[in-house]
ROTOR-313087 format. One record per atom (N, C-alpha, C): x, y, z; residue in three letters. Coordinates in steps of 0.02 Angstrom, whole numbers, padded with zeros to 5 digits, always signed. Example, Ala and Ser with C-alpha at 12.3 -4.5 7.8 and 13.67 -1.06 7.14 Angstrom:
<rokes>
+00660-00284+00390ala
+00615-00225+00390ala
+00660-00165+00390ala
+00642-00112+00354ser
+00684-00053+00357ser
+00645+00002+00394ser
</rokes>
This chain:
<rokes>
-00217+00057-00995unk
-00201+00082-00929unk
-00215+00157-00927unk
-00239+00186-00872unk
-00245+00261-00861unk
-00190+00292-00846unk
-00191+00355-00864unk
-00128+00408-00832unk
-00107+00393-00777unk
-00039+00389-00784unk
-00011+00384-00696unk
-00009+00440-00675unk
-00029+00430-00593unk
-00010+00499-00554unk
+00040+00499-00495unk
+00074+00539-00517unk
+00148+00531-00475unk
+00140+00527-00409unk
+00170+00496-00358unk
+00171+00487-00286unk
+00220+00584-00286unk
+00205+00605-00205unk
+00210+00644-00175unk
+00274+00638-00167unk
+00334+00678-00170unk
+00412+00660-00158unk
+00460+00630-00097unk
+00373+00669-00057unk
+00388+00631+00027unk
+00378+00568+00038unk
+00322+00534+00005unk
+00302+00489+00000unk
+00343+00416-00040unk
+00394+00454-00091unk
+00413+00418-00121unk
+00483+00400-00052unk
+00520+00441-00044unk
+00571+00416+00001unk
+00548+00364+00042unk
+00503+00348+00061unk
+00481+00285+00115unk
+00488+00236+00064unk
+00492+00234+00005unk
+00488+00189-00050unk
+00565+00162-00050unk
+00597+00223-00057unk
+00670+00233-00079unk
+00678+00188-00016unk
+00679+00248+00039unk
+00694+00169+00123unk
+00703+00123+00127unk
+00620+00082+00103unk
+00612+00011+00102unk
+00655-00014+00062unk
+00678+00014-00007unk
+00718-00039-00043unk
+00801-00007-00005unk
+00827+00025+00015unk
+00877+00016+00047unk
+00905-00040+00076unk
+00832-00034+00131unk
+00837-00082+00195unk
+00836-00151+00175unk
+00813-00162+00102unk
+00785-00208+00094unk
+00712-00244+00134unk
+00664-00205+00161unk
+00625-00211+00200unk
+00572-00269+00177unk
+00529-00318+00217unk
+00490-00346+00196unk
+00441-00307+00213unk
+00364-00308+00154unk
+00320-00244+00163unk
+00268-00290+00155unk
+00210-00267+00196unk
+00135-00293+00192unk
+00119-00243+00135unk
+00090-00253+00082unk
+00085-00210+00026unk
-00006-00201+00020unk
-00031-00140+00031unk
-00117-00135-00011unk
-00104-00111-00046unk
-00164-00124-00120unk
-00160-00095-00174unk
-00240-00074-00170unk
-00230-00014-00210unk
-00302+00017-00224unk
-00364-00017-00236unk
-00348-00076-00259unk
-00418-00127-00307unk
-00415-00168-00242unk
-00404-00173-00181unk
-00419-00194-00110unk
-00370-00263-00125unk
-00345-00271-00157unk
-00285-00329-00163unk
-00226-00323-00100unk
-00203-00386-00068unk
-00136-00353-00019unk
-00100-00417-00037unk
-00031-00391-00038unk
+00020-00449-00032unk
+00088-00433+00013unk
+00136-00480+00003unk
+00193-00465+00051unk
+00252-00488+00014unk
+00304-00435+00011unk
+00357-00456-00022unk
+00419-00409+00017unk
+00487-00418-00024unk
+00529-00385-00020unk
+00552-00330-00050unk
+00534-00255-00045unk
+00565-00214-00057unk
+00637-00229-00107unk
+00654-00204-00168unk
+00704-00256-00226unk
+00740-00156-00236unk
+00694-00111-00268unk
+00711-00065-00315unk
+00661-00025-00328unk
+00664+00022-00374unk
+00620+00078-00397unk
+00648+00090-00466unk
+00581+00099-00508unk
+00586+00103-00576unk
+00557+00146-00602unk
+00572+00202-00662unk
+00552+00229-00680unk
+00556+00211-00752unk
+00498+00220-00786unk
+00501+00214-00889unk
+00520+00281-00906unk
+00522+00269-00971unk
+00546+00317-01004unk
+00471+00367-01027unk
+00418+00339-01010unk
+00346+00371-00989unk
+00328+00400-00951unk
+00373+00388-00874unk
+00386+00453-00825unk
+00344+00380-00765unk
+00307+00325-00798unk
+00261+00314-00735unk
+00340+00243-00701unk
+00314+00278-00632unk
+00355+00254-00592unk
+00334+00170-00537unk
+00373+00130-00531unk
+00340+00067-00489unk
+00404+00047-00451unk
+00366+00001-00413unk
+00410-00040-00348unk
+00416-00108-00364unk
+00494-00128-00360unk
+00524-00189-00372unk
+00502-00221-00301unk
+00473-00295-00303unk
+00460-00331-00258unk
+00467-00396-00269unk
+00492-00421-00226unk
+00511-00513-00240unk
+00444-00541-00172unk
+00423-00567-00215unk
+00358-00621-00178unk
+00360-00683-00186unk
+00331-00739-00146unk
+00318-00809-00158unk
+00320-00834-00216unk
+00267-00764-00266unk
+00269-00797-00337unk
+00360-00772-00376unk
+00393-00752-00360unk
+00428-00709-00392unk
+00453-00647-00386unk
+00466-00584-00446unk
+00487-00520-00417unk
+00413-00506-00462unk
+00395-00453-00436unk
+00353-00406-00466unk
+00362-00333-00472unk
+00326-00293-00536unk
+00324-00235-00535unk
+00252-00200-00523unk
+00267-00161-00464unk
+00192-00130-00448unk
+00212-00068-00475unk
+00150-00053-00493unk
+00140+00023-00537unk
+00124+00066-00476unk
+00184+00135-00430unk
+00180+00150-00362unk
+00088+00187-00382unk
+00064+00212-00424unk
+00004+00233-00404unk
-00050+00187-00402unk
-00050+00124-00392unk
-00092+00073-00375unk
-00075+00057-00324unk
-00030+00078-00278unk
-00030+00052-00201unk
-00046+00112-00139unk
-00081+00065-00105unk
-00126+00117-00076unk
-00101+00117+00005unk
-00079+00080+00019unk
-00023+00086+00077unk
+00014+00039+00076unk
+00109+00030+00131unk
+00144+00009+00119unk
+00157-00009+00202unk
+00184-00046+00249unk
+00190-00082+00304unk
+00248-00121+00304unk
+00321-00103+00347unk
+00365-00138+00360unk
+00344-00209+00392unk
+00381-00253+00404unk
+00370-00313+00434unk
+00447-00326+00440unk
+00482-00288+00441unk
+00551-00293+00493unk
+00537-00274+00558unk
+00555-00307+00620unk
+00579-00261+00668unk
+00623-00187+00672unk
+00603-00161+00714unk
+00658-00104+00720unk
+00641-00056+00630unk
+00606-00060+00599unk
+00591-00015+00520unk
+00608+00031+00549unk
+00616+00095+00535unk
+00628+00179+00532unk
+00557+00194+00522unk
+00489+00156+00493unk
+00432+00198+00482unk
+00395+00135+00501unk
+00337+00159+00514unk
+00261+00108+00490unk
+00235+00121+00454unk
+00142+00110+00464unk
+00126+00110+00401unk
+00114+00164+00376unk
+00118+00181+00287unk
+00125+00238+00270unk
+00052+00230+00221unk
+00024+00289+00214unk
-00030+00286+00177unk
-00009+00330+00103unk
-00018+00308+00048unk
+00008+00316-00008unk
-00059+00353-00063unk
-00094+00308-00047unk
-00169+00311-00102unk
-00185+00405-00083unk
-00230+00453-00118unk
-00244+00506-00125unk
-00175+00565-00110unk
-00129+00525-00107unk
-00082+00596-00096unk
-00035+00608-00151unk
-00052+00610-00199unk
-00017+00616-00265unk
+00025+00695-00282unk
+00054+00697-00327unk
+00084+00787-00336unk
+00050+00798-00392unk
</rokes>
């Protein structure tokens, strides 16, 4: 795996949000992959690289946050839309 590069701090709170709300999210990932799950949590290793807890059809998953390249409520009424994630790193 390559170096992770940290999401933007602004960027991360829409993260933080979604798992509040528990939000369901239309998810893109960088490698043009999209899926849809539930917003679960946020994880950090003890390596610093940080990902998003998501429960999907298949299961929960962990996305690595610098492989997702935008993020899309699919609640009514969300606090945000879609947020673009990919090139805005710190």
């Amino acid at each position: 795996m390559d170096d992770y590069q940290p999401l933007a701090c602004d960027l991360y709170d829409y993260l933080e949000i979604a798992c509040l709300h528990r939000y369901r999210l239309d998810i893109e990932l960088v490698d043009g992959a999209r899926l849809q799950g539930q917003a679960l949590n946020t994880e950090t290793t003890a390596s610093k690289e940080e990902f998003l807890l998501v429960r999907t059809a298949e299961g929960e998953q962990r996305l690595r946050m610098d492989r997702l390249l935008a993020i899309t409520p699919l609640d009514a009424g969300a606090s945000f839309g879609r947020v673009l994630l990919s090139g805005n790193r710190c």
